[in-house]
Structure formats: structure tokens, C-alpha cells
C-alpha positions as CSV (number, residue, x, y, z in Angstrom):
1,X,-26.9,-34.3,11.1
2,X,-25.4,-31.8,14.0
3,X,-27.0,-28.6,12.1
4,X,-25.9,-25.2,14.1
5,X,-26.1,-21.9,13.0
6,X,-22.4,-19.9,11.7
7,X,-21.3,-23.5,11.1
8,X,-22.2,-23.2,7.0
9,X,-18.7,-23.9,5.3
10,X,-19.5,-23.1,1.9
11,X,-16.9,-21.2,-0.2
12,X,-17.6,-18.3,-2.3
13,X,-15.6,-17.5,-5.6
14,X,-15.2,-14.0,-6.0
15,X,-14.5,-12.8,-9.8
16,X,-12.6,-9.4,-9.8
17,X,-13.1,-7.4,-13.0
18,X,-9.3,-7.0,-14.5
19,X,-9.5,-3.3,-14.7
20,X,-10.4,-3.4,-11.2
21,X,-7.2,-5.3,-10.0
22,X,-4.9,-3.3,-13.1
23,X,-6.0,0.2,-10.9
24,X,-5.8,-1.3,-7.7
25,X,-2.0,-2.1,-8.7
26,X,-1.3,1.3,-10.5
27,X,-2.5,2.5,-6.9
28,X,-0.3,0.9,-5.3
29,X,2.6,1.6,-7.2
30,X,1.8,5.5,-7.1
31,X,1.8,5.1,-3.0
32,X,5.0,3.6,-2.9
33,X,6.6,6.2,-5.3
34,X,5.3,9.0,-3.0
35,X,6.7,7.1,-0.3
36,X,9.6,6.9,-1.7
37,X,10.1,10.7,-2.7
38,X,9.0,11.8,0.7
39,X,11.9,9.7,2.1
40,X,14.3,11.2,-0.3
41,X,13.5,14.6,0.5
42,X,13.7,14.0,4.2
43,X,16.8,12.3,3.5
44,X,18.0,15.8,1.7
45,X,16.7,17.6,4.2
46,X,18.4,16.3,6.8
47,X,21.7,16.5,5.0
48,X,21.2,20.2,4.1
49,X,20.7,20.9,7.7
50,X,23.8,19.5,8.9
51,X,25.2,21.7,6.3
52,X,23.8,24.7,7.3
53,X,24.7,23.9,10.8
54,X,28.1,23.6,10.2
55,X,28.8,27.0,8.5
């Protein structure tokens, strides 16, 4: 047998504990909401600019 070392191709199951992935998603979802509100408020920035400007 052709035995070299880093060549070991076993596979490891990993077991997550629910409540682990459950805040991992709630994380996840609270980033993109921020995300999303930052957008929206340089969106609204922008436009209140160009109306400021145009006065």
C-alpha cells in the first residue's frame, strides 16, 4: 500500500448544535436588515441633496 503523509481521506461529520445554526441565521438576517437600512438612508440622502441643491 502507497502510504504518504496528507494523503488520509477520511471524512469527518460535524454535528452543529440547532441553537447554534438558529443564531447564526438570526445573525444573518439582522446584517442584511442593517444593510438594507443604510442603503435606504443613503438613497434618502442623496435625494434630499438634490433637493437642497436645487433651491
Amino acid at each position: 500500500m502507497n502510504k504518504r503523509p496528507g494523503t488520509d481521506k477520511r471524512r469527518f461529520t460535524v454535528l452543529v448544535n440547532p441553537k447554534i445554526r438558529e443564531e447564526q441565521r438570526r445573525q444573518a438576517a439582522l446584517r442584511k436588515f442593517i444593510k438594507d437600512c443604510e442603503r435606504l438612508y443613503e438613497k434618502n440622502r442623496a435625494h434630499i441633496q438634490e433637493e437642497t441643491g436645487n433651491e
